[in-house]
N, C-alpha and C positions, 0 to 999 in steps of 0.2 A: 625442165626435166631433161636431162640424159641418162642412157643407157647403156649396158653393152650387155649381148646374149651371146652365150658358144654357138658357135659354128652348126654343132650339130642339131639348134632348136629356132636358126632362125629361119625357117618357116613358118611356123607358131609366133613369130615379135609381135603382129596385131593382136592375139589374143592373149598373151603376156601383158603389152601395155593393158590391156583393156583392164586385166584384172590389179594390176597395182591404181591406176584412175578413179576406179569402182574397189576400192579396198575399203571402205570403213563401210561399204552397205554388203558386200558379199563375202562369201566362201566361209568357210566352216572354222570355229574358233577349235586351237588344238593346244592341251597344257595350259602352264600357268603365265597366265596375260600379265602381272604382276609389273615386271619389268620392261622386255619386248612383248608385240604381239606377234600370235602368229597362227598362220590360217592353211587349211585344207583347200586345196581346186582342183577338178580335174580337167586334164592336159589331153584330151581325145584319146582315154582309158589310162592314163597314164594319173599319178594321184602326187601333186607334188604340193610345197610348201611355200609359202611365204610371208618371209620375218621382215616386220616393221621395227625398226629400230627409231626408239623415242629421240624428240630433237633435241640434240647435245646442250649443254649449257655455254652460255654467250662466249667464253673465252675459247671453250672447244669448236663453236661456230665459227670463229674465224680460223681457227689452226687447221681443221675441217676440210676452210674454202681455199685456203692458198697454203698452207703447209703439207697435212698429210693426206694422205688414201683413208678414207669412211672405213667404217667398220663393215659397210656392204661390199667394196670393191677388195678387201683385204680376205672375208672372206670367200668371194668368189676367187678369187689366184690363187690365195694357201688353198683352198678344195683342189685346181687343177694341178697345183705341183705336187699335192701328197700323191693323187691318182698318179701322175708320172711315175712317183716312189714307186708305187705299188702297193698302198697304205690305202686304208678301204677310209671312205667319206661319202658319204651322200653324193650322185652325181649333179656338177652345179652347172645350171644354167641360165643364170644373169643376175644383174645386179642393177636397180636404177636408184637415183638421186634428183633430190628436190632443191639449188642453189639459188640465191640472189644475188645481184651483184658483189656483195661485200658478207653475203655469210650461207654456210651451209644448214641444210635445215633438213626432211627427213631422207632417210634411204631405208631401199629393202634388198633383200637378198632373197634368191630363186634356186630352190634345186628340189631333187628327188625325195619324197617322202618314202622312206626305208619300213617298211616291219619288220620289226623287233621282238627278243621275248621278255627282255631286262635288257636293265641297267646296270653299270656299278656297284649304284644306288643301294640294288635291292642283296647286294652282299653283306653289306653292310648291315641292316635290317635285319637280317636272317643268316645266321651264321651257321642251322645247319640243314641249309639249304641241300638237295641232291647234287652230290658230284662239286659241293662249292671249293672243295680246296682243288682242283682240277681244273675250275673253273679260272681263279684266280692263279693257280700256276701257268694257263695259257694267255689269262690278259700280263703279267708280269713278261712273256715272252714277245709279247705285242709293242709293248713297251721301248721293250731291249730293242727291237726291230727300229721304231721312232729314231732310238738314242744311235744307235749303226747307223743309220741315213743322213743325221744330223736336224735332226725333227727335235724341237726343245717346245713341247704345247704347253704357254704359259697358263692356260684352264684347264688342266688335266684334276679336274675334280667328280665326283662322286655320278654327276648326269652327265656327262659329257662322252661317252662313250656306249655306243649302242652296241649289244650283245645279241648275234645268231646262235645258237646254240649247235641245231643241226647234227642231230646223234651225236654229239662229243666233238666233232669235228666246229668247233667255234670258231666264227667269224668274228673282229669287230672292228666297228666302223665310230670316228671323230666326227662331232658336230661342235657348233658353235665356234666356229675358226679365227675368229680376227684376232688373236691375239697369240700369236706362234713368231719365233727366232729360228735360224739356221745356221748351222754351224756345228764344227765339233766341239764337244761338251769331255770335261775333265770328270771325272766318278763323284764329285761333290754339288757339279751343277745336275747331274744324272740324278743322284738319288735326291737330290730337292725336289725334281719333278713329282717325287711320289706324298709331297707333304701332308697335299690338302684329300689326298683320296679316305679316309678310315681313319679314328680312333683307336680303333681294336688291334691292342699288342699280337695277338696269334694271326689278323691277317699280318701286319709287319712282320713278322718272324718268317710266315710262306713266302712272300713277296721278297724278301731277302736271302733264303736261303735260293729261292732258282732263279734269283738276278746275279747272285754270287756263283752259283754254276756255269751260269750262261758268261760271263767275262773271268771265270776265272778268279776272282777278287776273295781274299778271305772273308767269309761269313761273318763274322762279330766285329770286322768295318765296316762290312754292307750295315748290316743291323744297325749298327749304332750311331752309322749316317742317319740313317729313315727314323728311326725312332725320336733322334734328336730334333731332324725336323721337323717332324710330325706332332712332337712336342712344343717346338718353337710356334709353327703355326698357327695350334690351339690359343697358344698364351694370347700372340697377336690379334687374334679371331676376338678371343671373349675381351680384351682391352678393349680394343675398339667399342664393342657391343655396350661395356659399361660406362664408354665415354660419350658414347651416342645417346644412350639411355638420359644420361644427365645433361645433356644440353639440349635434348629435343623431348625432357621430360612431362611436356603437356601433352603429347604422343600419347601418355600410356592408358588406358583402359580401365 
């Protein structure tokens, strides 16, 4: 096993290891175990999280152990550079790793457990939610802020973004990190980012009419960027699904 904890928790490292060592007998299951797990502990009042990320498949094991950075240590850095930005994420503090000579096997990730009031998600869901077009014209501005930094979040999907509300004054805050690029981005890799968030043509219509304010860009290119790809996405999305279907159709129920 190795580690590495911020600066600012390692006085806590003993109690940290303790609880990834003791991770399949303790701490409180949060969300859906599904894919990762991931568990509630608390940190001497402090309530933080940590995600068990399942053992990669044999080829990713080795790329894993001598080619890339895990998905734990990828996102414990992207968490620290966004906070640099000034881009709200969970505050992270550590990351460890389970290695063999010749292959990677599990890793977890450590940070701050955030309360929240929503998701995304629940836009989506509920379209006439209170305040939701407002709601959705300040994550749109949240965005545009990513995209000005050079923040390109390749999971900017439906849960991935945690929502303060806070009398109108809305915060919001990126989880699930390991998978982000930097760099400046052209208005076509910008509005890709918005593919995989919503079905729903009227949020695309808000989400592009104040991403088109905010850059200036005419309206019905913004539009008919996002629509396109939020079209294209779908197609990809249910292909795959009815290809999966048919080759692992002893699967079905």
């Amino acid at each position: 096993m190795n580690y590495t904890v911020h600066k600012a928790f390692q006085k806590d490292e003993q109690q940290l290891t303790s609880y990834i060592e003791n991770y399949e007998t303790t701490g409180e299951n949060f969300g859906n175990q599904d894919r990762n797990s991931l568990k509630l502990y608390n940190l001497n009042g402090l309530t933080i999280n940590v995600k068990s990320f399942k053992i990669p498949n044999l080829v990713n094991q080795i790329a894993y152990r001598f080619f890339r950075k895990s998905k734990a240590q990828r996102s414990f850095e992207y968490a620290k550079r966004l906070l640099h930005l000034g881009i709200g994420t969970p505050q992270p503090i550590a990351f460890y790793e389970y290695k063999t000579p010749f292959l990677f096997k599990k890793s977890y990730y450590i940070s701050e457990h955030l309360p929240y009031d929503l998701t995304y998600r629940e836009l989506t869901f509920n379209l006439t939610m209170a305040n939701h077009e407002a709601i959705l014209r300040a994550f749109t501005r949240f965005t545009f802020g990513l995209h000005k930094a050079g923040v390109n979040f390749l999971d900017h999907s439906p849960g991935n973004t945690l929502i303060q509300l806070n009398d109108g004054a809305y915060k919001f805050y990126l989880v699930d990190l390991n998978r982000m690029e930097f760099g400046d981005m052209d208005l076509e890799t910008r509005i890709k980012n918005f593919a995989r968030l919503t079905i729903h043509k009227s949020m695309v219509e808000v989400m592009s009419d104040e991403y088109a304010k905010l850059g200036g860009y005419d309206y019905n290119r913004v539009f008919n960027l996002m629509w396109a790809e939020t079209e294209a996405f779908q197609n990809r999305f249910h292909r795959k699904r009815r290809i999966k279907n048919k080759v692992f159709f002893w699967r079905k129920k």
